[in-house]
C-alpha positions in Angstrom: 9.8 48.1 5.5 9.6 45.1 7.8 6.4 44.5 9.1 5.9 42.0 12.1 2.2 42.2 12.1 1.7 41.2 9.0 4.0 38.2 9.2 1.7 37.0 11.7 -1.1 37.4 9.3 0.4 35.5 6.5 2.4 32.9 8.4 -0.6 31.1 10.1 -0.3 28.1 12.3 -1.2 25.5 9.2 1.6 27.6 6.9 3.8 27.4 9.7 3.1 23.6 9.7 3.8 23.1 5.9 7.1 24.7 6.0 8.5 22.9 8.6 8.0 19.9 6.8 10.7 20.8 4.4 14.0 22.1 4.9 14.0 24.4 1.5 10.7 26.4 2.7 11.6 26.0 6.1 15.1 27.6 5.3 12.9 30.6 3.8 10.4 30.8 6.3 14.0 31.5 8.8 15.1 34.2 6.1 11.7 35.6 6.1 11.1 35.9 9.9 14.7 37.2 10.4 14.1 40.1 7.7 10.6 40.7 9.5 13.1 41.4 12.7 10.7 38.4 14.0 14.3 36.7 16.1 12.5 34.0 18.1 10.6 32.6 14.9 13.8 33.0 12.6 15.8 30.9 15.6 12.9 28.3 15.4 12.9 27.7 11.9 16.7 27.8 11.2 16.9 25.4 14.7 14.0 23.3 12.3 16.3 23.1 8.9 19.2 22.5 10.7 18.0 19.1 12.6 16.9 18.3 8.9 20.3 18.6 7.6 21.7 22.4 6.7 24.9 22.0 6.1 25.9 24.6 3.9 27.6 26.9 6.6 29.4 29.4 3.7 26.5 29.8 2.9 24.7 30.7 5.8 27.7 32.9 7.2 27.0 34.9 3.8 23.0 35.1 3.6 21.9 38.4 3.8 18.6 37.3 5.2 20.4 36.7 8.6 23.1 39.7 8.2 21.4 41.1 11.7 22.2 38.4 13.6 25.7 36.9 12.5 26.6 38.5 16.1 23.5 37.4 17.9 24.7 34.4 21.1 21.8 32.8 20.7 22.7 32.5 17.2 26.1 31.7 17.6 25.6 28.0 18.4 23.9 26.9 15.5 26.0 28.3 13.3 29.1 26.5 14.9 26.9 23.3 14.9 26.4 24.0 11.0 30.2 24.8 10.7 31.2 21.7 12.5 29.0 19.3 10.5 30.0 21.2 6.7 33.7 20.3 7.8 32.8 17.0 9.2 31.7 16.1 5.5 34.7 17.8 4.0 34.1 21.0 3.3 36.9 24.4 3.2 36.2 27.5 4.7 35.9 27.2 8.6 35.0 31.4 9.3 33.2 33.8 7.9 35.4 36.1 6.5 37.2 32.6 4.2 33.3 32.1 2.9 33.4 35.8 1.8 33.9 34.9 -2.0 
């Protein structure tokens, strides 16, 4: 069961710290507040991993971490930034349901 309160516990300011230095940890500290139901801090952190380079929108259309929010507007715009920059660099699969697989 998610438990907000005890995010806050865990995910103290200096943890919160160390894992936005890193896009990996960072990406998990996004998963972990969006499965908490914690949406401000899961925006944060996937707004954090995706200045330091997530580009792996099929991905991130797919991950079941953020499965609440795939229909979210405030979420909208960084997936289409994602999107956008994953077929900059050449990748397939511009929507959601093509990233399916």
């Amino acid at each position: 069961e998610n438990d907000p309160e005890q995010m806050d516990r865990i995910m103290t300011e200096d943890v919160r710290t160390k894992l936005a230095r890193d896009m990996q940890w960072g990406y998990y500290a996004a998963g972990a507040y969006a499965l908490a139901g914690l949406r401000t801090q899961a925006l944060e952190f996937l707004r954090l991993v995706i200045d330091m380079g997530l580009r792996n929108y099929p991905w991130l259309t797919r991950d079941p971490f953020f499965v609440r929010y795939r229909d979210d507007p405030d979420f909208q715009p960084l997936y289409e930034e994602v999107r956008e920059a994953w077929l900059r660099q050449g990748g397939e699969g511009g929507t959601p349901e093509e990233n399916q697989t």
